[in-house]
C-alpha positions in Angstrom: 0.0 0.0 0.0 1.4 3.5 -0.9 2.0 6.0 1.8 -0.3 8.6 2.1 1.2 11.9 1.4 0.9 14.8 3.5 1.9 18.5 2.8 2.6 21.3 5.7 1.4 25.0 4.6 3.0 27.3 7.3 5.9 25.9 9.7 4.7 28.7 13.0 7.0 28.4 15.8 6.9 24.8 16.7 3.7 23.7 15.8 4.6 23.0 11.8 7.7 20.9 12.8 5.8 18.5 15.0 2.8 18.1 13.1 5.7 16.9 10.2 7.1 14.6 12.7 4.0 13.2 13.7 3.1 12.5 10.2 6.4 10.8 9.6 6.3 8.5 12.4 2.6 7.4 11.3 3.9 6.6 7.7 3.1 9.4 5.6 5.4 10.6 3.3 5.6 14.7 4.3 6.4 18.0 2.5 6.6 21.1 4.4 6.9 24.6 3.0 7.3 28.1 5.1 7.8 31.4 3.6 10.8 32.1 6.9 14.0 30.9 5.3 15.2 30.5 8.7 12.7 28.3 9.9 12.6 26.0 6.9 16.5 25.9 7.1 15.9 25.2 11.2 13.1 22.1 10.3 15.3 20.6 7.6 17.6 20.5 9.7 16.1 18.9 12.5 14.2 16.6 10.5 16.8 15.7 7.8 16.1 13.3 5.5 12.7 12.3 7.2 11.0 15.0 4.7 11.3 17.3 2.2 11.1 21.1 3.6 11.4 24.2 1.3 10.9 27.7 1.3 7.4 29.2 -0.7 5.0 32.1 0.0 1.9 30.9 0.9 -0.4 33.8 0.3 0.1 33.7 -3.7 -1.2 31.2 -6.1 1.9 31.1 -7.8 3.3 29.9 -4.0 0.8 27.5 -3.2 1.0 25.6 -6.7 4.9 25.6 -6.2 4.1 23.7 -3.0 1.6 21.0 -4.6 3.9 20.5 -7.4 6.7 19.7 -5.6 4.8 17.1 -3.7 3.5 15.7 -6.9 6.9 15.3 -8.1 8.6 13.8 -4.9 5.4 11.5 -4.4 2.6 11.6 -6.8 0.1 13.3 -5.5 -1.4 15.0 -2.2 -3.8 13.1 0.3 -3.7 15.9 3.0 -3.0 19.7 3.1 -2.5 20.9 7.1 -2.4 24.7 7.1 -0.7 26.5 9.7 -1.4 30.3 9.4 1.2 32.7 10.8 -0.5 34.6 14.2 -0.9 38.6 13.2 0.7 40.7 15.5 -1.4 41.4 19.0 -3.0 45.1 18.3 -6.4 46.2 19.6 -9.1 48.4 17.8 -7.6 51.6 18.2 -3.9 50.6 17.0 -5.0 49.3 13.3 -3.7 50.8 10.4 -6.8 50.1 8.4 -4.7 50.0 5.3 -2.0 47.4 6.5 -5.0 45.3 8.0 -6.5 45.1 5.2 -3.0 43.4 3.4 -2.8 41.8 6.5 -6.2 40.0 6.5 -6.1 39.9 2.7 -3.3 38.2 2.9 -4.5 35.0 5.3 -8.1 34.7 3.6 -5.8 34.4 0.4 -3.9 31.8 1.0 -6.9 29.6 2.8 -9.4 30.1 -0.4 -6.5 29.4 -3.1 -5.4 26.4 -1.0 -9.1 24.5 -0.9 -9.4 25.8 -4.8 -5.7 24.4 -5.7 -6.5 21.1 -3.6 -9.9 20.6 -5.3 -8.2 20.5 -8.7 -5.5 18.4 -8.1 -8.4 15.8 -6.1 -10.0 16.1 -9.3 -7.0 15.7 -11.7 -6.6 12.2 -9.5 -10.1 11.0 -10.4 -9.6 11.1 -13.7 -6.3 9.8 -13.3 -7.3 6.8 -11.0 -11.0 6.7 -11.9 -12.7 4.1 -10.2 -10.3 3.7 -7.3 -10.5 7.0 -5.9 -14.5 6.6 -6.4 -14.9 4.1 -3.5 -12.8 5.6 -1.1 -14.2 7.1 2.0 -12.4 10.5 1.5 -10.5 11.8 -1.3 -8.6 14.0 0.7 -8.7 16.6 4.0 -7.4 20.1 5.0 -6.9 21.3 8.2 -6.4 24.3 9.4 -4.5 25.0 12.9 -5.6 28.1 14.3 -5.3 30.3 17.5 -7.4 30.6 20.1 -9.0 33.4 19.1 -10.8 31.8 16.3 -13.3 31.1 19.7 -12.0 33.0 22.7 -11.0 36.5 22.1 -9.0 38.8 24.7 -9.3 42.6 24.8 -6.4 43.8 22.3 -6.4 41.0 20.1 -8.7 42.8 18.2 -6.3 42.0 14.8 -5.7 38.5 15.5 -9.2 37.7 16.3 -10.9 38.9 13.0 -8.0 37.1 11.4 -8.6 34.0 12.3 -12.2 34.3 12.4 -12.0 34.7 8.9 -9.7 31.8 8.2 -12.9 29.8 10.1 -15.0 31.4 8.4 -13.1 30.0 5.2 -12.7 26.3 6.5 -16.9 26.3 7.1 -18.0 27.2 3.6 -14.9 25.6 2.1 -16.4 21.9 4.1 -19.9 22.4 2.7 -18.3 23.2 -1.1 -16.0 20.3 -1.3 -18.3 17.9 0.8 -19.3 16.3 -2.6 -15.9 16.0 -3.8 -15.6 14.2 -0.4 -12.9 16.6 0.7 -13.2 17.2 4.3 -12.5 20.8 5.8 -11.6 21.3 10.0 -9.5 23.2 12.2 -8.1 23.1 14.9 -8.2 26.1 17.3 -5.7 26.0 20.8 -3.7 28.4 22.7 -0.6 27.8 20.1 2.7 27.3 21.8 3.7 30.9 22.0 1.5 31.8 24.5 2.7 29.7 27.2 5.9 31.7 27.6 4.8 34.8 27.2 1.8 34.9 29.2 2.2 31.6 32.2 0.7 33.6 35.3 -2.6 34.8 33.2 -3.0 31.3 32.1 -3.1 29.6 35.0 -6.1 32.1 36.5 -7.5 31.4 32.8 -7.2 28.2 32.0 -8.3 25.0 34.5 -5.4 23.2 32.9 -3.0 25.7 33.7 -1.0 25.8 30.4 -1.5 25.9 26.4 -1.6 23.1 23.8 1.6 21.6 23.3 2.9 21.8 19.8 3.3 17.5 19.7 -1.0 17.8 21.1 -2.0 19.5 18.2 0.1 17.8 15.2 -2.2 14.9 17.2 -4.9 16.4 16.9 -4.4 17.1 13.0 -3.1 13.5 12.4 -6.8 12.3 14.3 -8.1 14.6 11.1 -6.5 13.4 8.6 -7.4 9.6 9.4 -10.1 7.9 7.9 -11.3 6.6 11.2 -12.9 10.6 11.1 -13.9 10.2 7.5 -17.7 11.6 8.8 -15.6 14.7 10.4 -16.1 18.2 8.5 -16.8 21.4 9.1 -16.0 21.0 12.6 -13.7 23.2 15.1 -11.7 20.8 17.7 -10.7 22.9 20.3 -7.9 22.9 22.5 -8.0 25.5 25.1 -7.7 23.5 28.5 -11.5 24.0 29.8 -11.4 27.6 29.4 -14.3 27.7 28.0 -16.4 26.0 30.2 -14.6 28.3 33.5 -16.5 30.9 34.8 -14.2 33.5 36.2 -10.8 33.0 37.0 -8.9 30.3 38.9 -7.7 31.8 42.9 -3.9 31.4 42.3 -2.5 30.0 46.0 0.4 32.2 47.5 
């Protein structure tokens, strides 16, 4: 049986590289492209030869057809596109420069439209390739999109981040209803992304009843749970990853 074949849009801090490692260890054969030189140079090399990682911008069509080309090249075809959008800078209402917001957001919604359009053609180029052995799979292929937390949960001066992803979401739910008969499925994933925990450990502890963010090696489970076709009936759907915060009311007495 051939491998399945995954491809990694967006690398973030450390999310990207262990959702590629996670893949690789369950089998898949794994392409990963970033528009940061330094972190596709930091990936490849802490992945090696386990999968192929190179450098494309992911907000242009030319950039996203780079990336499913190369796939096709190195391995035939594409099973499964995991998108990892880059987090906007936080600003609130009354820092936006309407003008580079609107590149900014531009930009994101972009790069999720062209990447369900590109993946429904090349899912469609494989039918008519394969024919009758695509027909009786379960799923032709999935896309996943790994999100912040403020896809759900927004914080007072996140204002730019929040209608960012929202947007992205908003992307994923038409995008599963369009591609449904194509039997392409369409989720995301929304968590506290790794950065957080770092920057902001004593507000997540009153915040959170778990006490911490996702870790990176969580989520790139959570996507490889996506991807299988054990959750072949899964689309349109959110899986959230935020520690019980949203079922808390209040905030958590911190002991002295």
């Amino acid at each position: 049986m051939e491998k399945p074949v995954t491809l990694i849009l967006g690398l973030g801090q450390l999310t990207g590289e262990a959702v590629a490692r996670r893949f690789v260890e369950e089998g898949h054969a794994v392409i990963a492209c970033d528009p940061q030189m330094k972190r596709v140079e930091r990936v490849a090399d802490n992945l090696r030869d386990k999968a192929i990682v190179q450098h494309e911008e992911l907000h242009t069509r030319i950039g996203i057809k780079n990336c499913l080309a190369a796939a096709v090249e190195a391995y035939g075809h594409v099973d499964h596109i995991v998108s990892v959008p880059p987090i906007p800078p936080n600003l609130a209402l009354g820092d936006i420069d309407i003008d580079e917001f609107a590149r900014l957001h531009m930009r994101s919604v972009r790069g999720a439209i062209m990447t369900l359009q590109l993946f429904e053609k090349h899912v469609a180029r494989r039918i008519e390739d394969e024919g009758e052995t695509m027909g009786r799979k379960a799923q032709l292929g999935s896309v996943t999109f790994v999100l912040s937390l403020s896809a759900q949960q927004i914080n007072q001066g996140d204002f730019a981040d929040a209608v960012v992803q929202h947007a992205i979401l908003g992307v994923m739910r038409a995008g599963s209803i369009e591609l449904a008969k194509q039997k392409i499925r369409c989720n995301a994933i929304c968590a506290l992304r790794p950065r957080a925990e770092s920057t902001e450990q004593d507000w997540l502890k009153q915040r959170t009843p778990l006490g911490r963010a996702s870790l990176a090696d969580e989520i790139a489970e959570a996507a490889l749970f996506l991807s299988q076709p054990s959750s072949a009936v899964i689309t349109g759907e959110m899986l959230t990853m935020d520690g019980g915060r949203a079922r808390l009311s209040g905030l958590i007495s911190q002991d002295d």
